[in-house]
N, CA and C of each residue as an Amber inpcrd file, in Angstrom:
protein
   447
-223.9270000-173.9270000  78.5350000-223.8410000-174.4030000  79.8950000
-225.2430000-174.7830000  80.3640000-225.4590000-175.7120000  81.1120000
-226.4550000-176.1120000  81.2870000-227.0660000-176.3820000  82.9150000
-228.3470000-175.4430000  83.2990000-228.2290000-175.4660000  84.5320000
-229.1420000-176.4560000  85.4090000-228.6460000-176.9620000  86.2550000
-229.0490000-178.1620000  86.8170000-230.1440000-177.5960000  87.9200000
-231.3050000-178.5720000  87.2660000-233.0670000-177.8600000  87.7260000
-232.6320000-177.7820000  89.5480000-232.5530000-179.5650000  89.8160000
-232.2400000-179.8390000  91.2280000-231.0730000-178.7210000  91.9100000
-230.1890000-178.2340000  91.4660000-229.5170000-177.1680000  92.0960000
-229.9210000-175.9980000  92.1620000-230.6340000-175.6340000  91.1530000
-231.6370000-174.4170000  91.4560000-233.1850000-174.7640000  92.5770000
-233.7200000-175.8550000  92.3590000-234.8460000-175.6510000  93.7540000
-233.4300000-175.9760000  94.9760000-232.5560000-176.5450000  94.5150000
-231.7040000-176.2980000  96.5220000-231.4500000-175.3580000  96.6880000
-230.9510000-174.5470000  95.7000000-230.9560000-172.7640000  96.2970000
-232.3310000-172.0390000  96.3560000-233.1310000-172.7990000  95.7980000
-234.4680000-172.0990000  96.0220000-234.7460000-171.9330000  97.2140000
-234.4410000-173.7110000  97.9710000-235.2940000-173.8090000  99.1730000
-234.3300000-173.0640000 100.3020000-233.1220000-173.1310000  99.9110000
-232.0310000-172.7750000 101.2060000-232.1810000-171.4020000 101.1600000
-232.6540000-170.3470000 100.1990000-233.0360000-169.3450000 100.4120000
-234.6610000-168.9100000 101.4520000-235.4250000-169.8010000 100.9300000
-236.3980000-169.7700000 101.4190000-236.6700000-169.9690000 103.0840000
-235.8160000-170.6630000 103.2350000-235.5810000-171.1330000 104.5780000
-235.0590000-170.2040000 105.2510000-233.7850000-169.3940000 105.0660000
-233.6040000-168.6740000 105.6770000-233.8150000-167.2450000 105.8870000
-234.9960000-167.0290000 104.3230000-235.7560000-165.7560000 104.6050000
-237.0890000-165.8750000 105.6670000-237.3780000-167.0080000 105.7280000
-238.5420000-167.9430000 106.8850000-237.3280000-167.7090000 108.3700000
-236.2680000-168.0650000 108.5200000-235.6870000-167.6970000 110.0030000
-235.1900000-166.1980000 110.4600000-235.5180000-165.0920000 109.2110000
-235.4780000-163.8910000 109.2160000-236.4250000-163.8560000 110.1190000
-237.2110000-163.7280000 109.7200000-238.6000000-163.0720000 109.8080000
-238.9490000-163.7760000 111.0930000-238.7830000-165.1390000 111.3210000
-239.1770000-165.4530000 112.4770000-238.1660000-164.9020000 113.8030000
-236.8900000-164.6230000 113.9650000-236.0260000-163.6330000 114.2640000
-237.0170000-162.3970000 114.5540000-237.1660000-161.7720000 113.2130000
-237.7420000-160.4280000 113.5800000-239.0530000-160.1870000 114.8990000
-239.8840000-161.3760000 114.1750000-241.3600000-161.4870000 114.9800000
-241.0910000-161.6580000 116.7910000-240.0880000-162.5270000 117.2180000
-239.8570000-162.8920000 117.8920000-238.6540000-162.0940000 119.2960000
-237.9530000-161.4200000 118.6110000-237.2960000-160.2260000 119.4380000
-237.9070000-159.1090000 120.0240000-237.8510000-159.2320000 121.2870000
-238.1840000-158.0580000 122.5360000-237.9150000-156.6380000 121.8380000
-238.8120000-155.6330000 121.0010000-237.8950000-154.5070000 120.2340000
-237.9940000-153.2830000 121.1780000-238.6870000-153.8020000 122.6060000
-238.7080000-152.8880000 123.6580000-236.8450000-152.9620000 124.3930000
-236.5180000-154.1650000 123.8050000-234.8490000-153.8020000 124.5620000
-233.5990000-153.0280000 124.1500000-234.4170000-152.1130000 122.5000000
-233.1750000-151.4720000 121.9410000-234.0600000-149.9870000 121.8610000
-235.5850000-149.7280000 122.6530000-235.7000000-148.7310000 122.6880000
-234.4600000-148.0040000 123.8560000-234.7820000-146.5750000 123.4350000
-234.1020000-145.2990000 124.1110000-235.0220000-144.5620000 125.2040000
-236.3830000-144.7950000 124.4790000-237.1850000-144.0660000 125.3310000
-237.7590000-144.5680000 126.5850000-238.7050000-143.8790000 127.3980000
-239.2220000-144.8320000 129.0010000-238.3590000-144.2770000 129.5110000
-239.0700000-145.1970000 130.5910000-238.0100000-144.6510000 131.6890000
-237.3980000-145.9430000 132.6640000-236.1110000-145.7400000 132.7800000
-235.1730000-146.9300000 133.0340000-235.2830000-146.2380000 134.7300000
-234.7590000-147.7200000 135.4080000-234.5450000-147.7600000 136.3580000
-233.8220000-148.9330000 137.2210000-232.9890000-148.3010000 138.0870000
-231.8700000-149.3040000 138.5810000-232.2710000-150.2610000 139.8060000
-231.7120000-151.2340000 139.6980000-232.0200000-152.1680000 141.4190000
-230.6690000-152.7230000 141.5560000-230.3320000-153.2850000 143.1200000
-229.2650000-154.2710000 143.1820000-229.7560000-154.8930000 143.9990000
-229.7620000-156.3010000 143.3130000-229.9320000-157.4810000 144.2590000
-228.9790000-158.0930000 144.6810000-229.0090000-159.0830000 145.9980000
-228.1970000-159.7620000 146.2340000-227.9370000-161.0760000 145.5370000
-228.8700000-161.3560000 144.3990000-229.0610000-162.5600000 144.0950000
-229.9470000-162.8150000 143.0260000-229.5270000-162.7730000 141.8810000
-230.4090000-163.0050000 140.4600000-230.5910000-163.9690000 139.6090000
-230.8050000-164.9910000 140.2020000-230.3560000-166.4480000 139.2740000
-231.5300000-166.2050000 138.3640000-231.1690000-166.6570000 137.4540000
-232.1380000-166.9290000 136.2430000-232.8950000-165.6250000 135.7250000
-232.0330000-164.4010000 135.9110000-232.4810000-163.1200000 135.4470000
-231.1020000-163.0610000 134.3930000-231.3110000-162.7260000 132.8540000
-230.6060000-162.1160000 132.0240000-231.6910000-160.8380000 131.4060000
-230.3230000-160.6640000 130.5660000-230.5630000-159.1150000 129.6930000
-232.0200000-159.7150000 128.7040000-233.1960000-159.0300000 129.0300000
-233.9240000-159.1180000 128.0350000-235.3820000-160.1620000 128.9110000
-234.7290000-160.3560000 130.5290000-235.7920000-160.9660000 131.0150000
-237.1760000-160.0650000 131.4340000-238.0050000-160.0830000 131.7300000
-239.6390000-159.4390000 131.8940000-239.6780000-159.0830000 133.1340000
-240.1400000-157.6650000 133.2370000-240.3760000-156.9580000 134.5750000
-241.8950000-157.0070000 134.7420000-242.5330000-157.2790000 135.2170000
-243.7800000-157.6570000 135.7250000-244.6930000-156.5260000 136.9450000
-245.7570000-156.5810000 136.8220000-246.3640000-155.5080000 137.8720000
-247.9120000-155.8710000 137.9030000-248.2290000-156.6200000 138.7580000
-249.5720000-157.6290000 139.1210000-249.3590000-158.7330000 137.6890000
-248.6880000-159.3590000 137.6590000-248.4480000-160.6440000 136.4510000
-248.5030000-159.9790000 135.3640000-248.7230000-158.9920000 135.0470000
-248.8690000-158.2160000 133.6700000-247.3720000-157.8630000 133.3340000
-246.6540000-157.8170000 131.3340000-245.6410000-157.4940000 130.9560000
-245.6430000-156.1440000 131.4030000-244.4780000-155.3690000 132.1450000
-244.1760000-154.0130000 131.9220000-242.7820000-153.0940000 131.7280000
-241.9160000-153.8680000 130.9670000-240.6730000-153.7120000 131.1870000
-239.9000000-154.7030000 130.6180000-238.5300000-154.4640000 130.9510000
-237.9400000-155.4340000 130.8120000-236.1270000-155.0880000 131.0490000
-235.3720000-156.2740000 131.5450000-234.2750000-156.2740000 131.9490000
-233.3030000-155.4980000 131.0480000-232.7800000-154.2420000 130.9400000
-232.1020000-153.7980000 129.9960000-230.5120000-153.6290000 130.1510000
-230.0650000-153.5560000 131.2470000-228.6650000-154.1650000 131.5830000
-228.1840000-154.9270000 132.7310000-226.9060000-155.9960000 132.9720000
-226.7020000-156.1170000 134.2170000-225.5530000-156.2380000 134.3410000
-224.7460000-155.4870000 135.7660000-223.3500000-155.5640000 135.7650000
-223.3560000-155.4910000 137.1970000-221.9180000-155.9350000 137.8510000
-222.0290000-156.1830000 139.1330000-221.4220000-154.7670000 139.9380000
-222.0390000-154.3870000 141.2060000-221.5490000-153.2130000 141.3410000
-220.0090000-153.4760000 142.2570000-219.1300000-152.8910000 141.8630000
-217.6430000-152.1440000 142.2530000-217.8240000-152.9720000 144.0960000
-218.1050000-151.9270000 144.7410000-218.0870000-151.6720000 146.0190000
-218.9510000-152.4240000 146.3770000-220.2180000-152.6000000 146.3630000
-220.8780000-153.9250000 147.0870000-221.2360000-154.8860000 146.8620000
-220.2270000-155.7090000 145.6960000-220.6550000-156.7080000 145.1910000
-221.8650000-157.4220000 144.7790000-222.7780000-156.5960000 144.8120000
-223.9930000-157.1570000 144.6710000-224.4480000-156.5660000 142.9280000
-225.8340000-157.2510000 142.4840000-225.7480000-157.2040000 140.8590000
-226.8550000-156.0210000 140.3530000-225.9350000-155.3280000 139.7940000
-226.7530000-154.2490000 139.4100000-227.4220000-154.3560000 138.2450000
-229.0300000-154.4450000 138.4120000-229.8000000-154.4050000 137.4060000
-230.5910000-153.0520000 136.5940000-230.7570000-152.6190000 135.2910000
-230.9720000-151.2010000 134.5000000-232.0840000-152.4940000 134.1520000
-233.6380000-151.8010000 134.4310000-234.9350000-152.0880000 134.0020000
-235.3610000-150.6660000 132.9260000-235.8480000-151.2980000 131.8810000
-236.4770000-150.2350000 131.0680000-238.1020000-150.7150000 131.0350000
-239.1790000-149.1120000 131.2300000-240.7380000-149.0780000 131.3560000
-240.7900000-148.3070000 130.3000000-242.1840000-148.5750000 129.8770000
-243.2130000-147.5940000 128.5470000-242.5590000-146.4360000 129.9360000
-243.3710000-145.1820000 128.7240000-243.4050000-144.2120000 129.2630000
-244.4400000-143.7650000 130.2230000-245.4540000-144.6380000 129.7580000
-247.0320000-144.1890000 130.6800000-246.7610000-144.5420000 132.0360000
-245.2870000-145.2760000 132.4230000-245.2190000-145.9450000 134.1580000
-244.4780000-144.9190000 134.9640000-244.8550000-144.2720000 136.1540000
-243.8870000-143.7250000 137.3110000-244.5860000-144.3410000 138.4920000
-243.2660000-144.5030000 139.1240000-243.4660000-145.3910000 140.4780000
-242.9120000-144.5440000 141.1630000-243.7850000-144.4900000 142.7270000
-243.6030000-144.3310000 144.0210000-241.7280000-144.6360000 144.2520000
-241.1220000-143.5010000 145.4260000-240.2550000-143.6510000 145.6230000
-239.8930000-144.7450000 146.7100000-240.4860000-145.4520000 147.2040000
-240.6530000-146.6950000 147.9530000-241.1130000-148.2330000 147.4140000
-240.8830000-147.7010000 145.7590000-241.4780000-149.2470000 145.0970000
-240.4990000-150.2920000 145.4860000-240.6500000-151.2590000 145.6730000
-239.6450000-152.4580000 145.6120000-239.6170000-153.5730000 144.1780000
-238.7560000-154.2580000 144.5990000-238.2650000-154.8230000 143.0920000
-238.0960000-156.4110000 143.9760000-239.0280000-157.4510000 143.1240000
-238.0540000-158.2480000 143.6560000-237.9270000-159.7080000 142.5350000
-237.0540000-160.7160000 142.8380000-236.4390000-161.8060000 141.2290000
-237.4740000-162.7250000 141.6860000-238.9900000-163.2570000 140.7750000
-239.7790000-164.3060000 141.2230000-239.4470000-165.5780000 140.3770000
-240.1750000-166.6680000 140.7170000-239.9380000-167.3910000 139.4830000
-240.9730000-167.6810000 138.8830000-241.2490000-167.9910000 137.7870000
-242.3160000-167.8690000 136.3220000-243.3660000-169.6580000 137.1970000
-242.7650000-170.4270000 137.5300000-243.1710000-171.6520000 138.0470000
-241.6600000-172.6340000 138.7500000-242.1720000-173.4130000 138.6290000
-241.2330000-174.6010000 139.1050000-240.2150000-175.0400000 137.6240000
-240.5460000-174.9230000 136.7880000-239.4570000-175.0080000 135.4570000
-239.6130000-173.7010000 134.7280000-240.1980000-172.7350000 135.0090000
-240.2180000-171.2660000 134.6010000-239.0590000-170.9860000 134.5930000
-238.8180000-169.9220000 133.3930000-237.4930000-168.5560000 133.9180000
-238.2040000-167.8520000 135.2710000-237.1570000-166.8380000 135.0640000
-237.3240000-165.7920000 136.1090000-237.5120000-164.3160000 135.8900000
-238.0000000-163.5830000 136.5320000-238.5570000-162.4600000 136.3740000
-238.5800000-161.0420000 137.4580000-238.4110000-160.0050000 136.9020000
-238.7110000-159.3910000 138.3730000-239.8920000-158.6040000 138.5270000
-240.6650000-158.6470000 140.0110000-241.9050000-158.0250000 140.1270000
-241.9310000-156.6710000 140.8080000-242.3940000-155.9680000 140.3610000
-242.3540000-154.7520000 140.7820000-243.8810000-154.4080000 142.1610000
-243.7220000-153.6410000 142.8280000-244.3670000-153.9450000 144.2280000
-244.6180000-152.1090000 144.2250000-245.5570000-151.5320000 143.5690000
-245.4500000-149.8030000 143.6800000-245.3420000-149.6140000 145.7090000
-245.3890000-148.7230000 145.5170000-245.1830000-148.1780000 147.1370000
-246.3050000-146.9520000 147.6530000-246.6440000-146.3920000 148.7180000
-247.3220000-145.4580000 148.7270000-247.0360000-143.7080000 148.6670000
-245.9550000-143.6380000 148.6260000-244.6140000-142.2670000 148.6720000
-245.7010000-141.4540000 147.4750000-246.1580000-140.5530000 148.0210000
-246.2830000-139.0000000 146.9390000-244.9670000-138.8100000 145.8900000
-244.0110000-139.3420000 146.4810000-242.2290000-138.4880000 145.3560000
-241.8230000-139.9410000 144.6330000-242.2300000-139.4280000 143.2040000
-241.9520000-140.2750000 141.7650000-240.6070000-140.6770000 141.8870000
-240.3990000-141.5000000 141.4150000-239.0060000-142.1540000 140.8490000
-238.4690000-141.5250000 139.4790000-237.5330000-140.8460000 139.3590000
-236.6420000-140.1360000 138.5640000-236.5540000-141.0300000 137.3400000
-235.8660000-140.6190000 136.1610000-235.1780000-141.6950000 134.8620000
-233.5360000-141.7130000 135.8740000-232.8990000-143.0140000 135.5590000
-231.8330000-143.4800000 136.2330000-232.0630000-143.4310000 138.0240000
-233.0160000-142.9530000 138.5840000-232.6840000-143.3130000 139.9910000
-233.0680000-144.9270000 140.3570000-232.9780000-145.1770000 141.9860000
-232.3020000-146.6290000 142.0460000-233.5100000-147.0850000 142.9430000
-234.3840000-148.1170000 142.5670000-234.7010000-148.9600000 143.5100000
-234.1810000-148.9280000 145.0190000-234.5260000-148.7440000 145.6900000
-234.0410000-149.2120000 147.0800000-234.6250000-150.4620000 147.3110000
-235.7840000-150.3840000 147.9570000-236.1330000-151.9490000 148.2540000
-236.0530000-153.5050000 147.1840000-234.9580000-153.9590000 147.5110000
-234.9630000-155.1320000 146.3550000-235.1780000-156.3210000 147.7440000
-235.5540000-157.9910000 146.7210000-235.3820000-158.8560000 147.1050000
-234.9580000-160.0080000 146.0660000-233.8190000-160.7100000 146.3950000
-233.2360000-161.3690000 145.2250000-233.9770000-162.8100000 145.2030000
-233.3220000-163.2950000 144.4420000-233.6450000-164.7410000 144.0410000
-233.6230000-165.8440000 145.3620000-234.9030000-166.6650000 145.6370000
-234.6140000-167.5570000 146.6050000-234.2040000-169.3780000 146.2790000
-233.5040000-169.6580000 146.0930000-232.8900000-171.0170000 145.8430000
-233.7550000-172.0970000 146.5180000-234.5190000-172.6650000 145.5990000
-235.2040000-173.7450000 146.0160000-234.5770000-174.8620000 146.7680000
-233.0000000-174.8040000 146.3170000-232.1060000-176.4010000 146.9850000
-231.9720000-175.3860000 148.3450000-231.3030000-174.3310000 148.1220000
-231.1310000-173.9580000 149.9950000-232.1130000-174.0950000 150.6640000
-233.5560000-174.1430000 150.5330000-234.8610000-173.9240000 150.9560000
-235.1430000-175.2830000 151.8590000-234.6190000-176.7290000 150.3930000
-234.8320000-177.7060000 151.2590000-234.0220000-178.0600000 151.9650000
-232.0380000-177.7650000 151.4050000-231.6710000-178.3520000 152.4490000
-231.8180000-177.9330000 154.3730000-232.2170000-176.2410000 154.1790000
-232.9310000-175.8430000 155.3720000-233.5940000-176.7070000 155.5320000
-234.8500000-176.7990000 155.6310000-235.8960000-177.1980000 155.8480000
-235.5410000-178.9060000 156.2810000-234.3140000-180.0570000 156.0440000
-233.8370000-180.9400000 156.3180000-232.9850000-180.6500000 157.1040000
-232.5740000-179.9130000 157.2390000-231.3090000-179.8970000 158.9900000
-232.1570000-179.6580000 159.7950000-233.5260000-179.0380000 159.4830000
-234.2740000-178.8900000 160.4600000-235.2160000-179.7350000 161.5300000
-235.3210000-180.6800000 160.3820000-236.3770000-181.8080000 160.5890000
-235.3810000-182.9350000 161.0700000-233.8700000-182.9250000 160.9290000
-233.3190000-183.6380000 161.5460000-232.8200000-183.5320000 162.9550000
-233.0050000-182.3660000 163.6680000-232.8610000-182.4130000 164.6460000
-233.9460000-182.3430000 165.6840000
């Protein structure tokens, strides 16, 4: 039997290729979103556009976190976000949370705002102060009913 060179470099390369999209896979995944450890913490906003699972929690523009679940809550319809921090972070029980955007074609992100409160924030306790996402089209069409009258 006789094996055909050209079919062996196409399995060469089709291997190669996709041990090259391994690895770039690997390099490239957040492996802070399947830790256990840190300390998580909850918010509900009224409004999260352009926040998914795995988006960046921020604290003076610096990475510190990141979006680790979101589901909408039961009773007040509003969207409950699970943030996971290193362990080296505890925040003030008055920190606020709020959805910014990265730029004008940026994702989105949420910034964390510490507070001045002596009493730490627990693992699982909840944000109180949030502020959600502000919609650039509502902004202008405000800003045009306004100017039209």
């Amino acid at each position: 039997m006789k094996v055909n060179i050209l079919d062996a470099f196409l399995g060469f390369v089709i291997l190669s290729i996709t041990a090259l999209f391994i690895f770039y896979i690997y390099l490239t995944v957040d492996t802070k979103l399947f830790k256990a450890d840190g300390l998580l913490l909850n918010a509900r906003f009224e409004n999260i556009d352009g926040i998914v699972v795995g988006s960046k929690v921020k604290l003076s523009g610096v990475d510190i976190g990141s979006v680790r679940s979101i589901s909408i809550d039961p009773e007040s319809f509003y969207a409950l976000v699970t943030m996971g921090f290193d362990k080296e972070f505890n925040f003030p029980d008055d920190t606020e949370a709020s959805v910014q955007l990265e730029g004008l074609l940026g994702g989105s992100y949420i910034s964390i705002i510490p507070g001045g409160s002596d009493t730490m924030l627990l693992n699982n306790q909840e944000i109180l102060y949030t502020q959600g996402a502000t919609s650039l089209l509502n902004l202008m069409l405000k800003f045009a009913n306004t100017s039209n009258q």
